[in-house]
N, CA, C and O atoms as a CHARMM CRD file, in Angstrom:
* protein
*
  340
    1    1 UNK  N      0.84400  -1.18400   0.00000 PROA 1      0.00000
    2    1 UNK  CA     0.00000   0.00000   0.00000 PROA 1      0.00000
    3    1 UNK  C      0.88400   1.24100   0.00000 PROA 1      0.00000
    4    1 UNK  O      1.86200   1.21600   0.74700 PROA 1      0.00000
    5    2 UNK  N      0.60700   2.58900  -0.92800 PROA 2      0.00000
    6    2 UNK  CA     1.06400   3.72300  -0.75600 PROA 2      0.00000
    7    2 UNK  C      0.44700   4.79400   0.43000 PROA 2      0.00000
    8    2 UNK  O     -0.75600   4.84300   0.68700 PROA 2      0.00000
    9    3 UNK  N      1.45900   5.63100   1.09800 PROA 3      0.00000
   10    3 UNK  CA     0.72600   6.33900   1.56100 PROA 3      0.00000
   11    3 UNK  C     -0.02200   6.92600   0.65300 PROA 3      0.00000
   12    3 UNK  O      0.23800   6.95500  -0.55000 PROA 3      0.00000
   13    4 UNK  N     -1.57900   7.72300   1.52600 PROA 4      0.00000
   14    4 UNK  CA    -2.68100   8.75900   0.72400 PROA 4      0.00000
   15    4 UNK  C     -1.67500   9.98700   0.82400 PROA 4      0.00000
   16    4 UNK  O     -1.15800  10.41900   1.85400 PROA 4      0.00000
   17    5 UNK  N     -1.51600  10.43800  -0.43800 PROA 5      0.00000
   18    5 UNK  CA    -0.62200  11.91700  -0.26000 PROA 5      0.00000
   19    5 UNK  C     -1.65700  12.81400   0.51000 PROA 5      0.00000
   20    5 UNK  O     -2.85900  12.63300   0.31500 PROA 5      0.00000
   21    6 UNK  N     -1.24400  13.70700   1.31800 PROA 6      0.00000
   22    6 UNK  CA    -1.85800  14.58100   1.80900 PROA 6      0.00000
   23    6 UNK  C     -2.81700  14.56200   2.76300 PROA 6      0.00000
   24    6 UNK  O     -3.71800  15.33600   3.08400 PROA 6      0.00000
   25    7 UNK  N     -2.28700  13.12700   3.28600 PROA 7      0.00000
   26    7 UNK  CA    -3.20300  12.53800   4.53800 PROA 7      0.00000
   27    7 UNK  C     -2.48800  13.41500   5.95600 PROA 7      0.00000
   28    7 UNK  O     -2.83800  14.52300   6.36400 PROA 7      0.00000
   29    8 UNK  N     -1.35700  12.49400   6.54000 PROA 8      0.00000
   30    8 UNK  CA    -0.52100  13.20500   7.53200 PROA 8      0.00000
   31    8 UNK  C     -1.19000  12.86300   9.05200 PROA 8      0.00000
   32    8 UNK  O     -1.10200  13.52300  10.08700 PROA 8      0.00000
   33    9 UNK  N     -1.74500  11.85300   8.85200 PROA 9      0.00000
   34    9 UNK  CA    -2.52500  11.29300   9.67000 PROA 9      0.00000
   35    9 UNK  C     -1.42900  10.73600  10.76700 PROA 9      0.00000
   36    9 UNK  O     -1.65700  10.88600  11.96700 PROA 9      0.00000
   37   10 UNK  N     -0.17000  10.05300  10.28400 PROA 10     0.00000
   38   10 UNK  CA     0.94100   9.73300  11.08600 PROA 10     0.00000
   39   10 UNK  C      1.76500  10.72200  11.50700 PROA 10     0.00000
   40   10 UNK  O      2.69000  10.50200  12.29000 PROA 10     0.00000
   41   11 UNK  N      1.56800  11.57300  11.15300 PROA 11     0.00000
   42   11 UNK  CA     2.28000  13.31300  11.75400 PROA 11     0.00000
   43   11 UNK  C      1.77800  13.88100  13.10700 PROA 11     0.00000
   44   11 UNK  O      2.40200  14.56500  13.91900 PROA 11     0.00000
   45   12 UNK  N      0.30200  13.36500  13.16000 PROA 12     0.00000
   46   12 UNK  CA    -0.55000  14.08200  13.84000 PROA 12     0.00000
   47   12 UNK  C     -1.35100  13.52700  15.04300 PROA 12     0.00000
   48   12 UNK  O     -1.80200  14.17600  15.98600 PROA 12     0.00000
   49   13 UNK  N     -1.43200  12.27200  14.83100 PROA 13     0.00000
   50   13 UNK  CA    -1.77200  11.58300  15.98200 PROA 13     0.00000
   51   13 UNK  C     -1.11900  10.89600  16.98900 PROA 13     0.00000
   52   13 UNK  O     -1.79600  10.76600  18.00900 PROA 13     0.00000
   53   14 UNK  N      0.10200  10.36800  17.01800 PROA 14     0.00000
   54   14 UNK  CA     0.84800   9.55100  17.41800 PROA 14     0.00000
   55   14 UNK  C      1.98500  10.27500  18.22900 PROA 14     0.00000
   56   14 UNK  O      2.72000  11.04100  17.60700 PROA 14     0.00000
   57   15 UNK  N      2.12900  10.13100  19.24100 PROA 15     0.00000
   58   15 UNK  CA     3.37200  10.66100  20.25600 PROA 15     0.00000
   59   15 UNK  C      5.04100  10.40100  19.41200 PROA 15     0.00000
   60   15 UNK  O      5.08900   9.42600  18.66100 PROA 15     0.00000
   61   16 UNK  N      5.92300  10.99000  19.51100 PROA 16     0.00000
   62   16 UNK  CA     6.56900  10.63200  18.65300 PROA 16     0.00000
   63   16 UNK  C      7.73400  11.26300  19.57900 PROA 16     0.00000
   64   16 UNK  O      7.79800  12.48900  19.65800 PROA 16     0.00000
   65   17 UNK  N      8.98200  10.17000  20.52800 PROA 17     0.00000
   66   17 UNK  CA     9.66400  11.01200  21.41300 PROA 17     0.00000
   67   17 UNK  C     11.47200  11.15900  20.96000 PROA 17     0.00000
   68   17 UNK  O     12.44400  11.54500  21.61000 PROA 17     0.00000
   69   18 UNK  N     11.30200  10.60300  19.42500 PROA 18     0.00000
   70   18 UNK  CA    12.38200  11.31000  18.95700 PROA 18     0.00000
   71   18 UNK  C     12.45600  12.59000  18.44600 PROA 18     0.00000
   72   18 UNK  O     11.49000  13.16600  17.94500 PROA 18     0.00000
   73   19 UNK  N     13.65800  13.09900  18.56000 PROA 19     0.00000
   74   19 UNK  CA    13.77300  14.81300  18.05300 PROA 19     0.00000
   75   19 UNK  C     13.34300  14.97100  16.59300 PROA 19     0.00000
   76   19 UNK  O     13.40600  13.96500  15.88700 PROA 19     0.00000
   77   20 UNK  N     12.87900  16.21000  16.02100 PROA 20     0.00000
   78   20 UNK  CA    12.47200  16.47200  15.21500 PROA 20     0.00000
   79   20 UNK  C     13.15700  17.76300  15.07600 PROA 20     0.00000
   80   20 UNK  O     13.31600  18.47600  16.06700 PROA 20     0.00000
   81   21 UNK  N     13.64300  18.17000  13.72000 PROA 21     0.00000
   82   21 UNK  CA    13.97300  19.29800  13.46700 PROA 21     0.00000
   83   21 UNK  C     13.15700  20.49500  14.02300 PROA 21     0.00000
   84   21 UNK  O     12.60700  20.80500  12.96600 PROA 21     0.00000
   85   22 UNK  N     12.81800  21.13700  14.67300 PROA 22     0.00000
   86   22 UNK  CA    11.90700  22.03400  15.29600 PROA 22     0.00000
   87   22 UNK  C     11.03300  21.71700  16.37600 PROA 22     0.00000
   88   22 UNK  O     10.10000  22.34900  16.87100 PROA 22     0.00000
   89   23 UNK  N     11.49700  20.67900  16.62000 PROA 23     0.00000
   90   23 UNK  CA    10.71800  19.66000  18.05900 PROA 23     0.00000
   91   23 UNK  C     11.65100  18.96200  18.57700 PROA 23     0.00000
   92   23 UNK  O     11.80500  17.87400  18.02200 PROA 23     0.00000
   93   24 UNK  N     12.50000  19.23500  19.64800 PROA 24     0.00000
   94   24 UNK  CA    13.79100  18.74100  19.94700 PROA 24     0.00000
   95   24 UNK  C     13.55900  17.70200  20.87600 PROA 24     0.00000
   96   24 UNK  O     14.41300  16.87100  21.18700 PROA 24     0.00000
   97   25 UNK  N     12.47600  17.74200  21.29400 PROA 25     0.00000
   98   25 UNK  CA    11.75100  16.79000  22.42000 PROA 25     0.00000
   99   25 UNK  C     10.67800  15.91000  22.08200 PROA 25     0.00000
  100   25 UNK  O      9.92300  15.37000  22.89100 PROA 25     0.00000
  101   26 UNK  N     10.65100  15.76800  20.50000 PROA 26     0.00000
  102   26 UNK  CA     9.38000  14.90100  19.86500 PROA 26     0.00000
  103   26 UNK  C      8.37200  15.94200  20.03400 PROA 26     0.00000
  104   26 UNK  O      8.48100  17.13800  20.30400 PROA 26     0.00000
  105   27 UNK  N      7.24200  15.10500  19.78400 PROA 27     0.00000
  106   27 UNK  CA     6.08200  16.08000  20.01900 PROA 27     0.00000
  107   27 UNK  C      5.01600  15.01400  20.37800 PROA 27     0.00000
  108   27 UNK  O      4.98000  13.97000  19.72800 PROA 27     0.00000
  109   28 UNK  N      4.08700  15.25900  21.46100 PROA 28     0.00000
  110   28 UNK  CA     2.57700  14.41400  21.80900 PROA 28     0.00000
  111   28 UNK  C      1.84200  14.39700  20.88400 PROA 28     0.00000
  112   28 UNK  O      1.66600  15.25500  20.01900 PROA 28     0.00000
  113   29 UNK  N      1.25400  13.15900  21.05900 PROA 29     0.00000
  114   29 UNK  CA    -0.04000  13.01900  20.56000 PROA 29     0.00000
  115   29 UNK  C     -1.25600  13.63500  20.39300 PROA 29     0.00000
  116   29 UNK  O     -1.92600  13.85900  21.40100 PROA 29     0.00000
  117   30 UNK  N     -1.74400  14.01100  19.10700 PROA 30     0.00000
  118   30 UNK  CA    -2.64600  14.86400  18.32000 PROA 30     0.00000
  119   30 UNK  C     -1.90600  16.27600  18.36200 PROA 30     0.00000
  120   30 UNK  O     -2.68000  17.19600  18.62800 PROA 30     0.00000
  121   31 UNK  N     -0.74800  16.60200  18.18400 PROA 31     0.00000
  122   31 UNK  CA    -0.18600  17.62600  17.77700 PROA 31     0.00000
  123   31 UNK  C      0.45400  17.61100  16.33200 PROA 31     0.00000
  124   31 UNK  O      1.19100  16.66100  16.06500 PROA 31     0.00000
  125   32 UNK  N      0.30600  18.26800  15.68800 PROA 32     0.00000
  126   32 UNK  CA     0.88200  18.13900  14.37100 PROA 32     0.00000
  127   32 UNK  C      2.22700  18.47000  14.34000 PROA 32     0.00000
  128   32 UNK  O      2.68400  19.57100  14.64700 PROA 32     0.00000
  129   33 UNK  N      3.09400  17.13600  13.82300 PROA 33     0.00000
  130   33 UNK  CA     4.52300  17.98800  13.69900 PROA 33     0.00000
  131   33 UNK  C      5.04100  19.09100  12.92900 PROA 33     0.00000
  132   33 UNK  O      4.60600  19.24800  11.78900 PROA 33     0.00000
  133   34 UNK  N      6.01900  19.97400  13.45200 PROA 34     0.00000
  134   34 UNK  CA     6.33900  21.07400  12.68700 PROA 34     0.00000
  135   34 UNK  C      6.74000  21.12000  11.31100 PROA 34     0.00000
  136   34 UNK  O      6.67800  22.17300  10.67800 PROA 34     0.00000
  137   35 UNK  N      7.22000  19.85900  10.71900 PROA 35     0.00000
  138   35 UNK  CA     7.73400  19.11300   9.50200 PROA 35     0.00000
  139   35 UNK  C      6.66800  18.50200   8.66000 PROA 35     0.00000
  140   35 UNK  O      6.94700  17.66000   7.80700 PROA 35     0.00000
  141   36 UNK  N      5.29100  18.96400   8.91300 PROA 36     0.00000
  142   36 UNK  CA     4.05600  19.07700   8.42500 PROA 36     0.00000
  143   36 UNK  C      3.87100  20.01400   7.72200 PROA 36     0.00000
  144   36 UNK  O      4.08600  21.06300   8.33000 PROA 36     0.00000
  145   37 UNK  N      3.39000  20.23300   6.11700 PROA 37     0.00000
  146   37 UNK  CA     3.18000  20.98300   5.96500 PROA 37     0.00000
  147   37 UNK  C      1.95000  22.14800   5.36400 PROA 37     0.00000
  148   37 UNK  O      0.94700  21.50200   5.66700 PROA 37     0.00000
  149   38 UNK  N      1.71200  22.71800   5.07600 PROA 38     0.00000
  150   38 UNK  CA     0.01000  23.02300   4.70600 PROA 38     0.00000
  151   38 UNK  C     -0.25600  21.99600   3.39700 PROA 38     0.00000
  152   38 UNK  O      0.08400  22.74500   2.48100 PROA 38     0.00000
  153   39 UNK  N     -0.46500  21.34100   3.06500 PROA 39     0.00000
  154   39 UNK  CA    -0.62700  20.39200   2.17700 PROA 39     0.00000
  155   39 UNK  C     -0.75300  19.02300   2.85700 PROA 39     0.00000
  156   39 UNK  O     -1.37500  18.18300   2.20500 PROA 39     0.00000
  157   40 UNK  N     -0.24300  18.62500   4.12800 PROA 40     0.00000
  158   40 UNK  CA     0.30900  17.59800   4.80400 PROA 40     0.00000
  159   40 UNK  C      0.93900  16.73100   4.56200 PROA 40     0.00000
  160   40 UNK  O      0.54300  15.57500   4.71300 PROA 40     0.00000
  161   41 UNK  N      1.93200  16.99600   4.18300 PROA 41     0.00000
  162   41 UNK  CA     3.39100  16.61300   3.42200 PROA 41     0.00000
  163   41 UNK  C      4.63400  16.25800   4.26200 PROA 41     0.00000
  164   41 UNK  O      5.03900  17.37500   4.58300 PROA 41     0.00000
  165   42 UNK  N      5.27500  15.57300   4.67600 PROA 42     0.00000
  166   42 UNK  CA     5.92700  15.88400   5.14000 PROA 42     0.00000
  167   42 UNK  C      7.39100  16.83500   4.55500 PROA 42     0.00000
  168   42 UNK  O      7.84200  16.46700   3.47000 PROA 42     0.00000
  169   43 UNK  N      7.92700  17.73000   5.08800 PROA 43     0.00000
  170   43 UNK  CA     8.90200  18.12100   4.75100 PROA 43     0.00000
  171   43 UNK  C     10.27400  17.52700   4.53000 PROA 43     0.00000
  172   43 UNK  O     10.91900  17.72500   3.50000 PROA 43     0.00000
  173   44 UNK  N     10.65400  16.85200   5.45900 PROA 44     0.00000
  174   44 UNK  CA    11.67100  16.01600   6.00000 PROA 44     0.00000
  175   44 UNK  C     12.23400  14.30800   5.00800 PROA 44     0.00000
  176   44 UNK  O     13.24700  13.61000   5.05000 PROA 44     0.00000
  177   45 UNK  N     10.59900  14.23900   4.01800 PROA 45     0.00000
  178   45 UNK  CA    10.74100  13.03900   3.52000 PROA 45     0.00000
  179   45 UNK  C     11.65200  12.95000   2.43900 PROA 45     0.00000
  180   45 UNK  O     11.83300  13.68300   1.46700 PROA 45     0.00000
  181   46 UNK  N     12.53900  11.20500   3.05800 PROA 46     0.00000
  182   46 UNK  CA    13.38500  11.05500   1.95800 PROA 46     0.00000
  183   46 UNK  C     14.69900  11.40400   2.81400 PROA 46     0.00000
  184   46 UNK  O     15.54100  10.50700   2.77500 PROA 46     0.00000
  185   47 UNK  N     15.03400  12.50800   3.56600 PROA 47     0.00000
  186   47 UNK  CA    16.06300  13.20100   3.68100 PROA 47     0.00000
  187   47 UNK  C     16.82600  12.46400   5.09000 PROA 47     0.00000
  188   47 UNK  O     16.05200  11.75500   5.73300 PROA 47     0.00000
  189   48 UNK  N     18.09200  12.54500   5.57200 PROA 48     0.00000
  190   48 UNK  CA    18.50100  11.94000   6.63200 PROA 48     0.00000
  191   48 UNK  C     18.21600  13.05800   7.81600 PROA 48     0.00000
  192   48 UNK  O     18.93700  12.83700   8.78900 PROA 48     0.00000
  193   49 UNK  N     17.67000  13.77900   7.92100 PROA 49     0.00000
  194   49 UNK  CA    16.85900  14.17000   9.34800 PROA 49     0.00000
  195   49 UNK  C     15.75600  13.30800   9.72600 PROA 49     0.00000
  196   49 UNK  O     15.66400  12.96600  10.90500 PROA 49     0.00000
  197   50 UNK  N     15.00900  12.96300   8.97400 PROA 50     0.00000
  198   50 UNK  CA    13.68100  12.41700   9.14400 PROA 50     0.00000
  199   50 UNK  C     14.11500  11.26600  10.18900 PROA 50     0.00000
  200   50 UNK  O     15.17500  10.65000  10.07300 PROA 50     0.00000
  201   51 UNK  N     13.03400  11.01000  11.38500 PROA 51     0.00000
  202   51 UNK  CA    13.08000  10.59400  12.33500 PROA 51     0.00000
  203   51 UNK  C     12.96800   9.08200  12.06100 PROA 51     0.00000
  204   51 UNK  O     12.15200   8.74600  11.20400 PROA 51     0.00000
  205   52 UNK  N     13.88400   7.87000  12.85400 PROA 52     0.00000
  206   52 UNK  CA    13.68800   6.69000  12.14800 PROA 52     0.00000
  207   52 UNK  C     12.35700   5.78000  12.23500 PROA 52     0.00000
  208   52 UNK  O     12.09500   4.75100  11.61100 PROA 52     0.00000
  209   53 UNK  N     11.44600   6.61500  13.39400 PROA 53     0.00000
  210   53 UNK  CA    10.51400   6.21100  13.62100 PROA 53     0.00000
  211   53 UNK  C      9.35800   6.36900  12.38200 PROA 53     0.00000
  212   53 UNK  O      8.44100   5.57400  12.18000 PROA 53     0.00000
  213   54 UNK  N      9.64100   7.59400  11.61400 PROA 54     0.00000
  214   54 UNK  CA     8.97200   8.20400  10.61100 PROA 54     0.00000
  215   54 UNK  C      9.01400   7.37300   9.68600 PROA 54     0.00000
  216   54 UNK  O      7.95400   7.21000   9.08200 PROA 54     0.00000
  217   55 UNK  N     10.51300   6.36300   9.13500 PROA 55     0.00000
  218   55 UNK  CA    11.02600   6.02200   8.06600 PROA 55     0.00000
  219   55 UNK  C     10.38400   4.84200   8.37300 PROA 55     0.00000
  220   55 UNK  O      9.64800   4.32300   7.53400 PROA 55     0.00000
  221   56 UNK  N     10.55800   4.34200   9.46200 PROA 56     0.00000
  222   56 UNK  CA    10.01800   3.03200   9.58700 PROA 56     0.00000
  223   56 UNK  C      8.18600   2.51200   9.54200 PROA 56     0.00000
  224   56 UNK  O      7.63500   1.41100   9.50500 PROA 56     0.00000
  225   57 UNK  N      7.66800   3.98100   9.57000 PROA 57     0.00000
  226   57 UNK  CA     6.42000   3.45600   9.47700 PROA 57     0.00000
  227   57 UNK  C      5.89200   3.35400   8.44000 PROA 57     0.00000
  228   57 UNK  O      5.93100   4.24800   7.59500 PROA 57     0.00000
  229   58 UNK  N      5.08800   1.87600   8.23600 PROA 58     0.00000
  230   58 UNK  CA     4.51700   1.80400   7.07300 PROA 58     0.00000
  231   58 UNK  C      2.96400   1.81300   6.74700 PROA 58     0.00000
  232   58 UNK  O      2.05500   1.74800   7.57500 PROA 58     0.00000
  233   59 UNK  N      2.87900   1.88400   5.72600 PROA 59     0.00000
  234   59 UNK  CA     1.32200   2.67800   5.68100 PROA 59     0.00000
  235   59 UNK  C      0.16200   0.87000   5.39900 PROA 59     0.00000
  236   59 UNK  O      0.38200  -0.11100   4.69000 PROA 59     0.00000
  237   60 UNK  N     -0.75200   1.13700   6.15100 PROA 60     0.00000
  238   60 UNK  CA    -1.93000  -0.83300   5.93700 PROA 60     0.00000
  239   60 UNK  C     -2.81100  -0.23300   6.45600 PROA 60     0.00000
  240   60 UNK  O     -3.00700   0.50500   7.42100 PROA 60     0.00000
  241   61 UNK  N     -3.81700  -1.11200   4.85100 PROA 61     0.00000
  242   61 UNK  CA    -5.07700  -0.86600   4.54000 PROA 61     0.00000
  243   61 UNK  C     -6.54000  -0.45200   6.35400 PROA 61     0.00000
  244   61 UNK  O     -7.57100   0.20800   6.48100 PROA 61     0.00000
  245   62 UNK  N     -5.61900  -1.39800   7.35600 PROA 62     0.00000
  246   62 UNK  CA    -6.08800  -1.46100   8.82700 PROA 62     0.00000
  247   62 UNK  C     -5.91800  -0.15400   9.20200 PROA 62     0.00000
  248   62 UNK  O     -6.88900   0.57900   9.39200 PROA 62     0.00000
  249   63 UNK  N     -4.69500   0.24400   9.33800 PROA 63     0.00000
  250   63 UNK  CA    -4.35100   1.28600  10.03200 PROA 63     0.00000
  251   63 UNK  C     -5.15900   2.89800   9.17200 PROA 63     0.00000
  252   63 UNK  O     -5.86600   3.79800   9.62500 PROA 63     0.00000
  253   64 UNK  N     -4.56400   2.59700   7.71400 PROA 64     0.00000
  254   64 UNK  CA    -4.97300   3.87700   6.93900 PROA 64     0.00000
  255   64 UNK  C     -6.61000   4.54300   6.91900 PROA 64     0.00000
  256   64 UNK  O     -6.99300   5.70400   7.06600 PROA 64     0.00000
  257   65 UNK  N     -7.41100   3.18600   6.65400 PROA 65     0.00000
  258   65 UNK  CA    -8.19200   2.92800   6.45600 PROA 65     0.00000
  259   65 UNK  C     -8.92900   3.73000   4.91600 PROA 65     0.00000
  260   65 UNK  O     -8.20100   3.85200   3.93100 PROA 65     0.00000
  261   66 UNK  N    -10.39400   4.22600   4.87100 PROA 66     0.00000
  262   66 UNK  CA   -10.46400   4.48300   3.36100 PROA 66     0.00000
  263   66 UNK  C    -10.52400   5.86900   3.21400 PROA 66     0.00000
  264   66 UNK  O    -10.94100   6.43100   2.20200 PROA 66     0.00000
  265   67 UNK  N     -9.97200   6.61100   4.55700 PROA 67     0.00000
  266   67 UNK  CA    -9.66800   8.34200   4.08900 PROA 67     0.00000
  267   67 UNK  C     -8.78300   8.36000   5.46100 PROA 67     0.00000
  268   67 UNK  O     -8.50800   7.50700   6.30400 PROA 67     0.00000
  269   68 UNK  N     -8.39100  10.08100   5.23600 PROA 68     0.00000
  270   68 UNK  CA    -7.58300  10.89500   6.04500 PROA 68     0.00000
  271   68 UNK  C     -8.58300  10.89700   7.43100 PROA 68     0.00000
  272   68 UNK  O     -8.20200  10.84200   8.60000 PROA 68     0.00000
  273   69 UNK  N     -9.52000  10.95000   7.09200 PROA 69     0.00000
  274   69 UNK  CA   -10.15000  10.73400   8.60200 PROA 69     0.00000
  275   69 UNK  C    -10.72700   9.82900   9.56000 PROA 69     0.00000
  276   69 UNK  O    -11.14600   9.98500  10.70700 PROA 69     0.00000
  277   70 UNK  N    -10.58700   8.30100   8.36400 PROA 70     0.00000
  278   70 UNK  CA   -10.54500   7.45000   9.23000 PROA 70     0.00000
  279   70 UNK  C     -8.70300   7.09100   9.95200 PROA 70     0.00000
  280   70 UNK  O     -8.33900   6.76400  11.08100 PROA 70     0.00000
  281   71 UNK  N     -7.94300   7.34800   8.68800 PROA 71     0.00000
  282   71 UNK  CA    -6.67900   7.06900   9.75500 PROA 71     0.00000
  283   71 UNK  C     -5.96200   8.04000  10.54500 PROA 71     0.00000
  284   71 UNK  O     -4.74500   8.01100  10.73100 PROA 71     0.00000
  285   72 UNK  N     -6.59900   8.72600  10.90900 PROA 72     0.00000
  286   72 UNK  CA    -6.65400   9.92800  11.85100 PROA 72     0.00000
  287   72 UNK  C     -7.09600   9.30900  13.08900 PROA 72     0.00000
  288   72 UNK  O     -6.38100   9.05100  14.05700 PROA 72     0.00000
  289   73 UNK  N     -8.52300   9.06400  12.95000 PROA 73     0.00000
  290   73 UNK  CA    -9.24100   8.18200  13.90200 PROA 73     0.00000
  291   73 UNK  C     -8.54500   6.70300  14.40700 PROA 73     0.00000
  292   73 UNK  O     -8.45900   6.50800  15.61900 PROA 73     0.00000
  293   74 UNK  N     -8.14800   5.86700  13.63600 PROA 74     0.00000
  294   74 UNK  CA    -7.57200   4.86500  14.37800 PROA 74     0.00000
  295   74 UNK  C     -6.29700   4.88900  14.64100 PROA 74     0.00000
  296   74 UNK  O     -5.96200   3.95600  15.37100 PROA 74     0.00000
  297   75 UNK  N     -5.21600   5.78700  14.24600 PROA 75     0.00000
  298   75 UNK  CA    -3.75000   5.92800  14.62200 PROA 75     0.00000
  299   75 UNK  C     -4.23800   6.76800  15.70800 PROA 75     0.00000
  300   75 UNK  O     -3.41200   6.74000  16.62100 PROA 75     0.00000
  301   76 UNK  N     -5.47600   7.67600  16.05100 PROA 76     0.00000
  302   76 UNK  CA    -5.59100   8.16600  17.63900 PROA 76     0.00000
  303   76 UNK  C     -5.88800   7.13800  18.45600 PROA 76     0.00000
  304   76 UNK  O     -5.28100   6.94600  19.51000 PROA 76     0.00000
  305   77 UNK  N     -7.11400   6.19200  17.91100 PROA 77     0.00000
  306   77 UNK  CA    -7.46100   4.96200  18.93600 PROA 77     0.00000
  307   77 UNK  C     -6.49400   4.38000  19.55300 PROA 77     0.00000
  308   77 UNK  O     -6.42400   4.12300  20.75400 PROA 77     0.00000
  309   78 UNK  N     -5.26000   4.03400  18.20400 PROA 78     0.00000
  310   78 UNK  CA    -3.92300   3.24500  18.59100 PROA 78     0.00000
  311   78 UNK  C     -3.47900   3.51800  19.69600 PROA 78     0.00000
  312   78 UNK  O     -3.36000   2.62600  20.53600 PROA 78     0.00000
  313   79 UNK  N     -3.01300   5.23400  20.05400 PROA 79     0.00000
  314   79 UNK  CA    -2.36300   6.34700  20.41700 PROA 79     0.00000
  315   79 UNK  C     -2.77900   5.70800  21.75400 PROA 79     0.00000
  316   79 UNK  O     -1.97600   4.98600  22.34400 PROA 79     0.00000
  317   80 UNK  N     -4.05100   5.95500  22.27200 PROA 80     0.00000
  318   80 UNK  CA    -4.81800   5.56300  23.31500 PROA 80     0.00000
  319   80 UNK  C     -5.08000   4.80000  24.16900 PROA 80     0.00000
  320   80 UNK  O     -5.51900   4.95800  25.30800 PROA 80     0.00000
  321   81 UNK  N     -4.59700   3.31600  23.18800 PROA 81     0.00000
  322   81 UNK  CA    -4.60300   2.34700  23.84000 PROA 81     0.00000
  323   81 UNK  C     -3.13900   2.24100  24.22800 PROA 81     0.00000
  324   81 UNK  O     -3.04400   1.87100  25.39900 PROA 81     0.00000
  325   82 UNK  N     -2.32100   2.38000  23.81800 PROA 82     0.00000
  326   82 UNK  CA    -0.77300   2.32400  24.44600 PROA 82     0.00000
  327   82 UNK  C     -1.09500   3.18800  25.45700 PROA 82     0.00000
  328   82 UNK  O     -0.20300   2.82900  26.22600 PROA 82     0.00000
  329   83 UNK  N     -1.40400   3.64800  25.77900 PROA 83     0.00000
  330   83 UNK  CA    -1.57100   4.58300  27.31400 PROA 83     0.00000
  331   83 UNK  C     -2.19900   3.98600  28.26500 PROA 83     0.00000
  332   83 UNK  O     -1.94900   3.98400  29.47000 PROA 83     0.00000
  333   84 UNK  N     -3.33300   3.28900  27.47100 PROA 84     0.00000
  334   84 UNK  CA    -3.99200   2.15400  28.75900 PROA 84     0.00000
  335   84 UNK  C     -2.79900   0.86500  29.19000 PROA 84     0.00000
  336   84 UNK  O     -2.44900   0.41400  30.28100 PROA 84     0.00000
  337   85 UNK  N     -2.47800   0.61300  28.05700 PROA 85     0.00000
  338   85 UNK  CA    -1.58900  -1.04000  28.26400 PROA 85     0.00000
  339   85 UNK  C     -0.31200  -0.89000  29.33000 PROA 85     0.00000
  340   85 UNK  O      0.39000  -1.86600  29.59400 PROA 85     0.00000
C-alpha cells in the first residue's frame, strides 16, 4: 500500500519522542509535527533528518483505512490504547 498523499494522519496523531527538526523533544499526541506541511506533506521526507521512527512506518489498509479521517481516527485509537496497556 502507498501512503494517501496529503493525509498526515501519522504526523498528527501519534506521540513521537524522537527529536524532530523544530521539536527537539518529539512532540505528543494529536499535535501536528512542525515538519508538516500546509498540504500535509511531510517536509523532512526522503532526507537523513527524518526521524527513524517516521522512516520506519509503514502505511496498511487497517491502520490507513479508506480516508484521512478514518486514519486519523484509528492511529488516535492506537495512540490511546498504548496509554492504557
Amino acid at each position: 500500500m502507498q501512503c494517501r498523499l496529503g493525509c498526515g494522519a501519522c504526523c498528527i496523531a501519534p506521540s513521537i519522542t524522537s527529536p524532530i527538526p523544530g521539536m527537539p523533544r518529539g512532540k505528543p499526541a494529536g499535535v501536528r509535527c512542525a515538519q508538516l506541511d500546509d498540504h500535509n506533506l511531510c517536509r523532512l521526507f526522503g532526507q537523513p533528518e527524518r526521524p527513524a521512527v517516521c522512516s520506519q512506518f509503514k502505511p496498511d489498509a487497517v491502520v490507513c483505512g479508506g480516508s484521512n479521517a478514518q486514519a486519523l481516527a484509528v492511529l488516535s485509537e492506537l495512540e490511546a490504547a498504548t496509554l492504557r496497556a
